[in-house]
C-alpha positions as CSV (number, residue, x, y, z in Angstrom):
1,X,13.8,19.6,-7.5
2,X,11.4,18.5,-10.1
3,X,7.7,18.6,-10.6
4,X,5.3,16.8,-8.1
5,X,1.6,16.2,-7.3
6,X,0.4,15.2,-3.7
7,X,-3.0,13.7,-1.6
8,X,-3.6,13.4,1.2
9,X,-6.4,10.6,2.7
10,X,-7.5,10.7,6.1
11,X,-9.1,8.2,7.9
12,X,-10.2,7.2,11.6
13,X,-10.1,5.2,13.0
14,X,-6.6,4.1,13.4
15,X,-5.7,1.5,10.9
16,X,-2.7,0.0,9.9
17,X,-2.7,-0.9,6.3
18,X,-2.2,3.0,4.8
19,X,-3.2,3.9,2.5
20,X,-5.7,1.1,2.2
21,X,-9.0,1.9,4.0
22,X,-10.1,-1.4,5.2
23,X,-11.3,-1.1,8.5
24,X,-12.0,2.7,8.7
25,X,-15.2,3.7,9.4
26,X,-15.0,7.6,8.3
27,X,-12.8,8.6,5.1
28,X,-12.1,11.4,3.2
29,X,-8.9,13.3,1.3
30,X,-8.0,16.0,-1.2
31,X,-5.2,16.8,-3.6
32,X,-2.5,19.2,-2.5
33,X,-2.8,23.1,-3.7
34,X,0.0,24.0,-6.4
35,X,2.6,27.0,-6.1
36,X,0.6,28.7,-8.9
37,X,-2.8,28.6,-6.9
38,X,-1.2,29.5,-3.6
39,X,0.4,32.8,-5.4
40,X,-2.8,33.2,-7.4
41,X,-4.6,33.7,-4.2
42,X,-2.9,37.1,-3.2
43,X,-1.6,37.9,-6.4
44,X,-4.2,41.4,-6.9
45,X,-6.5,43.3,-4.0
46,X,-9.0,41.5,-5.4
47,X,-8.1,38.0,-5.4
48,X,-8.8,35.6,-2.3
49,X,-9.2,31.9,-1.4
50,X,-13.0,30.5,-2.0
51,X,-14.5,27.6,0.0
52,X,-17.7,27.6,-2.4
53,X,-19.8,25.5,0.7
54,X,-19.7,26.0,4.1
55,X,-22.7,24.7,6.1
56,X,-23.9,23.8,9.8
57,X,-27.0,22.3,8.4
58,X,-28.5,18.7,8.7
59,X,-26.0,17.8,11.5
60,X,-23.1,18.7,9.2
61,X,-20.5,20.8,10.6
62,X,-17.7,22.5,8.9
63,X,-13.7,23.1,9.5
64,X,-11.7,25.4,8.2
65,X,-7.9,25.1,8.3
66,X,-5.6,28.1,7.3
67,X,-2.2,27.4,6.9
68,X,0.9,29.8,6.7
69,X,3.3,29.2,3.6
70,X,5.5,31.8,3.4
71,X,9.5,31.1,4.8
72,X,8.9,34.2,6.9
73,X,6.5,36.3,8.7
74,X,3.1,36.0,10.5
75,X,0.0,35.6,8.2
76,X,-2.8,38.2,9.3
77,X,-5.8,36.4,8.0
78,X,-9.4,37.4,7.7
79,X,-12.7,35.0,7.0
80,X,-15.6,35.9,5.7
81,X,-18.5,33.9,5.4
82,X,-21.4,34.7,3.2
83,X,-24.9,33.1,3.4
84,X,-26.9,31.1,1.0
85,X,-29.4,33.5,-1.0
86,X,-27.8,36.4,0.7
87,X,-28.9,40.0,-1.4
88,X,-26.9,42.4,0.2
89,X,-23.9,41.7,-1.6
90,X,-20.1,42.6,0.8
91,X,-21.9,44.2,3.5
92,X,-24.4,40.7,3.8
93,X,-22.0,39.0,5.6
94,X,-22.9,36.3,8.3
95,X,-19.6,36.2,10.2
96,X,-16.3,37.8,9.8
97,X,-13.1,36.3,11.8
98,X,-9.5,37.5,12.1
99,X,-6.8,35.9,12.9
100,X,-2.5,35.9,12.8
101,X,-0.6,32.9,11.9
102,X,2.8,32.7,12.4
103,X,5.2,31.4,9.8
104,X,4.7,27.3,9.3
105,X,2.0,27.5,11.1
106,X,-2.0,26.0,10.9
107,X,-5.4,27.5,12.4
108,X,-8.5,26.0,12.4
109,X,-11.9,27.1,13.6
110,X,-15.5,25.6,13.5
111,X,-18.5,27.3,11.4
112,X,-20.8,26.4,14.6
113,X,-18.8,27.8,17.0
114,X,-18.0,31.3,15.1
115,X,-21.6,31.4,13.7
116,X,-23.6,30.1,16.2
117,X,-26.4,29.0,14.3
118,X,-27.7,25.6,12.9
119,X,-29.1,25.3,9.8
120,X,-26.7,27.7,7.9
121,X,-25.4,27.0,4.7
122,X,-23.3,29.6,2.2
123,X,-19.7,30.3,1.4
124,X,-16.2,31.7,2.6
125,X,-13.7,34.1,1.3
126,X,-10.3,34.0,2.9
127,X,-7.5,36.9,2.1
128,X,-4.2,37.0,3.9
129,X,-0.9,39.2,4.1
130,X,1.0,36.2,3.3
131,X,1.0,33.0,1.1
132,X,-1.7,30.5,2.8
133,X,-3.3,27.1,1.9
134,X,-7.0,26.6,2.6
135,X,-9.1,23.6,3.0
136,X,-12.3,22.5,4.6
137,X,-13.4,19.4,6.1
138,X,-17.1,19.0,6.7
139,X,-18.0,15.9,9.5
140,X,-21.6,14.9,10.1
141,X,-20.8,12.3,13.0
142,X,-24.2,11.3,13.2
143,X,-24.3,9.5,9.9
144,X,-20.0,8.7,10.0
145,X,-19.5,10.8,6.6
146,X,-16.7,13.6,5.7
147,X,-16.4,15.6,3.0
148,X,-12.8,17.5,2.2
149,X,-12.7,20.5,-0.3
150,X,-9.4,22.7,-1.0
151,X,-9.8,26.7,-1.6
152,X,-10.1,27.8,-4.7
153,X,-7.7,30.8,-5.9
154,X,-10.1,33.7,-7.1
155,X,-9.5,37.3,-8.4
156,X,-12.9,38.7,-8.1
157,X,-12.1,41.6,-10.5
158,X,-10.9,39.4,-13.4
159,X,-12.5,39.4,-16.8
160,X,-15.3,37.4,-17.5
161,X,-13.6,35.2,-20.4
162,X,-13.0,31.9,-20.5
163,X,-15.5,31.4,-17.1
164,X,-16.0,27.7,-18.1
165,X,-15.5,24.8,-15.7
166,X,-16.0,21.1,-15.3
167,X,-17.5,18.3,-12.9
168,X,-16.5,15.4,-14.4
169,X,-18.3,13.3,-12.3
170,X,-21.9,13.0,-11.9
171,X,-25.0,11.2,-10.5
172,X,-28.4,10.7,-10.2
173,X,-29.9,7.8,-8.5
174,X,-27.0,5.7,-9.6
175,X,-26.6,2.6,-7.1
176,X,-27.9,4.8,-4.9
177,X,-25.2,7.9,-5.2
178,X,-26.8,11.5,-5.8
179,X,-25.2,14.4,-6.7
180,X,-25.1,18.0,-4.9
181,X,-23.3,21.3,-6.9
182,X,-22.4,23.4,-4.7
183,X,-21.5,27.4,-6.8
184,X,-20.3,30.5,-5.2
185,X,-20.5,33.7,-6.4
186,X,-17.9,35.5,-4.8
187,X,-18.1,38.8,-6.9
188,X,-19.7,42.1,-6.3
189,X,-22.1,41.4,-9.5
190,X,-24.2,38.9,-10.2
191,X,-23.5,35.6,-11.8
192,X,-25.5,34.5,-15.3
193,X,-24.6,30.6,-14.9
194,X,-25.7,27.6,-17.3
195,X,-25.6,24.5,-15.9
196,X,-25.0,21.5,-19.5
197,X,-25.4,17.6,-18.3
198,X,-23.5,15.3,-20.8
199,X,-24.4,11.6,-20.0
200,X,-21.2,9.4,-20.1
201,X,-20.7,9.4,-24.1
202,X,-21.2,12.8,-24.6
203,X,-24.3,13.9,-25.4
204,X,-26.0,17.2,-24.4
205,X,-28.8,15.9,-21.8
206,X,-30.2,19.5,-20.2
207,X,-29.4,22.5,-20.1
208,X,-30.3,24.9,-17.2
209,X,-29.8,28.6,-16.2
210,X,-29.7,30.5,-12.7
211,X,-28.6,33.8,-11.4
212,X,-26.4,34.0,-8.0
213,X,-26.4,37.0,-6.3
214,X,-23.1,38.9,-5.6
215,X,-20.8,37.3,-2.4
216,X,-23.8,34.4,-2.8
217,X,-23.5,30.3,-3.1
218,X,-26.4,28.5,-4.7
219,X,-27.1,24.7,-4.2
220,X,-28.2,22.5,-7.1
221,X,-29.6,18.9,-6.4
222,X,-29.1,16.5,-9.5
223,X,-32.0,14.5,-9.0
224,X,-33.9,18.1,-8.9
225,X,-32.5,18.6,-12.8
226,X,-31.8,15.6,-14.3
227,X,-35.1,13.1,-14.5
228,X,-33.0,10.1,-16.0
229,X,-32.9,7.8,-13.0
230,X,-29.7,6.0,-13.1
231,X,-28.1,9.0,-14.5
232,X,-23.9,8.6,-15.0
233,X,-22.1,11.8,-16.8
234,X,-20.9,15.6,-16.5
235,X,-21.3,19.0,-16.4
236,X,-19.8,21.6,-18.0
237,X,-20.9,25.3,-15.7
238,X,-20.3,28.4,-17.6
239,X,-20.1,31.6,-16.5
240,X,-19.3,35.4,-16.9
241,X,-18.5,35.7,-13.8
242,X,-15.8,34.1,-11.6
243,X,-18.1,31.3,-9.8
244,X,-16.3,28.4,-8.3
245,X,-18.1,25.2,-7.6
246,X,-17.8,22.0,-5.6
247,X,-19.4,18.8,-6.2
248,X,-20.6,16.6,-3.6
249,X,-21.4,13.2,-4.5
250,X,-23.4,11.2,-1.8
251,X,-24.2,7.6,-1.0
252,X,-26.0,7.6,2.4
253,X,-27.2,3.7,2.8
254,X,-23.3,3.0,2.7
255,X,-22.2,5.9,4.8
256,X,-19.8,7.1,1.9
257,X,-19.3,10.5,0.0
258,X,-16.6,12.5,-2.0
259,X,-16.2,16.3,-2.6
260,X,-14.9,17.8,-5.6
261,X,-14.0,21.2,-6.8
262,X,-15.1,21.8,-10.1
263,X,-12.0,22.6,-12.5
264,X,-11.6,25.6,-14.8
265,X,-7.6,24.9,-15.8
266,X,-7.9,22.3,-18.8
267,X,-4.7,19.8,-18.4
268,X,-3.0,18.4,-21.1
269,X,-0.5,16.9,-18.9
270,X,-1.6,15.8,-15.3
271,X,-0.6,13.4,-12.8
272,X,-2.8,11.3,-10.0
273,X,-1.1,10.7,-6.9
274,X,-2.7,7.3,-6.1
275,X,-4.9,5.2,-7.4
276,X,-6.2,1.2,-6.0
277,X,-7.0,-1.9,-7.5
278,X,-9.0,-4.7,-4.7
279,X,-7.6,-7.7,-3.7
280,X,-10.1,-8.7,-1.5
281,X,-8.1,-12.0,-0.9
282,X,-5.4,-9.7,1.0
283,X,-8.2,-7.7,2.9
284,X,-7.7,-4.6,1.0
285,X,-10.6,-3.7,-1.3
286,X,-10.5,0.2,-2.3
287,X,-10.9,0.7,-6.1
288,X,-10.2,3.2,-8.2
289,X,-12.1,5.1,-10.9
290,X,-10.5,7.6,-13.5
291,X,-13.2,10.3,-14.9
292,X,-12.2,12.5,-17.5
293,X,-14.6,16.0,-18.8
294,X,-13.8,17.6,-22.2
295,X,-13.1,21.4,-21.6
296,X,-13.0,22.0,-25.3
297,X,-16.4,22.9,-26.2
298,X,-15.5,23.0,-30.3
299,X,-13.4,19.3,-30.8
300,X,-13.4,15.8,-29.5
301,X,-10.0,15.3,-27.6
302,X,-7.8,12.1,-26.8
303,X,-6.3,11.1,-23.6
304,X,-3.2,8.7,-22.9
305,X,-3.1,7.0,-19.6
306,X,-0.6,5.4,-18.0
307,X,-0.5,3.3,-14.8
308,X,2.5,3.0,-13.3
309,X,3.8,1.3,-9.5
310,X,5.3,3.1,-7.0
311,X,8.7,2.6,-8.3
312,X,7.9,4.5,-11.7
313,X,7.7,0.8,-13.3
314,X,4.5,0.9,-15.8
315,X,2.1,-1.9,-15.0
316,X,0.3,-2.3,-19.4
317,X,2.1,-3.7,-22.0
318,X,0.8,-0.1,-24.2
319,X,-1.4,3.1,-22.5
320,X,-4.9,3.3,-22.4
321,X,-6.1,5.7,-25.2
322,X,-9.7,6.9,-25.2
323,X,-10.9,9.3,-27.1
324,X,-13.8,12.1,-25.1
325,X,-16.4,13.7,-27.5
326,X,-16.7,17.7,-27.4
């Protein structure tokens, strides 16, 4: 009856302290996909979910869950999955897969077990009769690490303008994170990108230029771009074509990692579902932090933040205020 935003964090094994984490050995989440996105991703012929990484590489495997939305009917769903580097466009496809869902219903397959090949990486495009929701969960068991993306909502066919997105978040030999992006070119043309590093207070560090082929994903490795060791700050990937990117950020001596996807729909008014603060005293010790990009390429921008409890009670005596340079 009113406007909400959701997450979901998954964890194993069992503990009994949600949505804390102490004690889990493997944890990951994602945000939950809007009404907008989930129309937007049937809305033309053209349009489709996009999983901008798939991969069965490095003892990573990947998961794909389909999910019917719609109040009535069976979903017939098709997956494509496009390699890395691929140059034969549509008809390059590695894997195709088809399956009906019925109404409320999930499916979920592995990239191993419909490829049948290790050492694959690229991408997947999803289309469906009906309203669906997409995510993926990649697991490497070997190393206890999981990484969640959400679909992207994509109309190949839509004009080049405005092809500008953000990672917000982004490192290079920080404490020992690194940083993957992860773009896929899910068009029939190909994709002109530039690749602008900011380090934390705005500044224009690099700047860097590729070319994806059409229905191909490219992988760019921070440390391979950005030489400042230590390295803390954004990006800003611009387009002119429809590319969607995740960002993977990596931590391996700790066993931890996030996912990302990249976002193109500037917010002046968002919502986080949860956020932590330790109390190591009460055994809980997750800890939050809140990273805001500037979308506006032409003027600085301010941002009001509130924290509030779970009751809606608001925990400073005034909002943050900080102000993000162009």
């Amino acid at each position: 009856s009113c406007p909400i935003v959701t997450s979901v964090k998954l964890y194993t094994p069992r503990i009994d302290r949600s949505p804390w984490s102490d004690g889990a050995q493997m944890i990951s989440g994602y945000t939950g996909l809007g009404a907008i996105d989930v129309a937007a991703a049937r809305s033309t012929a053209t349009s489709s979910w996009i999983l901008p990484i798939v991969q069965t590489n490095t003892g990573w495997n990947t998961y794909i869950t389909v999910a019917n939305l719609a109040s009535t009917g069976a979903a017939d769903v098709s997956v494509e999955l496009f390699p890395s580097g691929n140059t034969d466009g549509a008809t390059g496809v590695s894997a195709t897969v088809q399956q009906q869902i019925p109404t409320g219903q999930t499916w979920t397959f592995d990239a191993l077990s419909l490829i049948q090949q290790e050492g694959w990486v690229g991408f997947a495009r999803i289309t469906s009769s009906q309203l669906t929701g997409v995510i993926a969960r990649r697991i490497k068991p070997a190393a206890m690490m999981s990484l969640t993306n959400v679909g992207m909502a994509v109309d190949a066919t839509a004009p080049p303008i405005g092809n500008r997105s953000l990672a917000p978040l982004l490192f290079n030999a920080y404490n020992g994170w690194n940083t993957g992006i992860n773009i896929a070119n899910p068009t029939d043309s190909p994709a002109t990108v530039t690749l602008q590093y900011f380090v934390a207070n705005g500044g224009l560090l690099r700047e860097d230029s590729l070319t994806i082929p059409a229905r191909a994903m490219q992988y760019v490795y921070t440390p391979g771009n950005v030489e400042q060791e230590g390295f803390v700050g954004s990006a800003t990937i611009v387009s002119d074509a429809a590319v969607v990117a995740a960002i993977d950020e990596v931590k391996y001596e700790t066993i931890e990692g996030l996912s990302y996807m990249a976002s193109y729909v500037p917010q002046q008014d968002a919502a986080i579902p949860v956020i932590f603060r330790e109390d190591p005293a009460d055994g809980r010790n997750d800890n939050s932090g809140i990273n805001i990009g500037n979308l506006n390429p032409d003027a600085d921008i301010t941002v009001t933040i509130d924290l509030v409890t779970t009751t809606g009670q608001s925990l400073l005596r005034e909002p943050l205020c900080v102000t993000v340079p162009e």
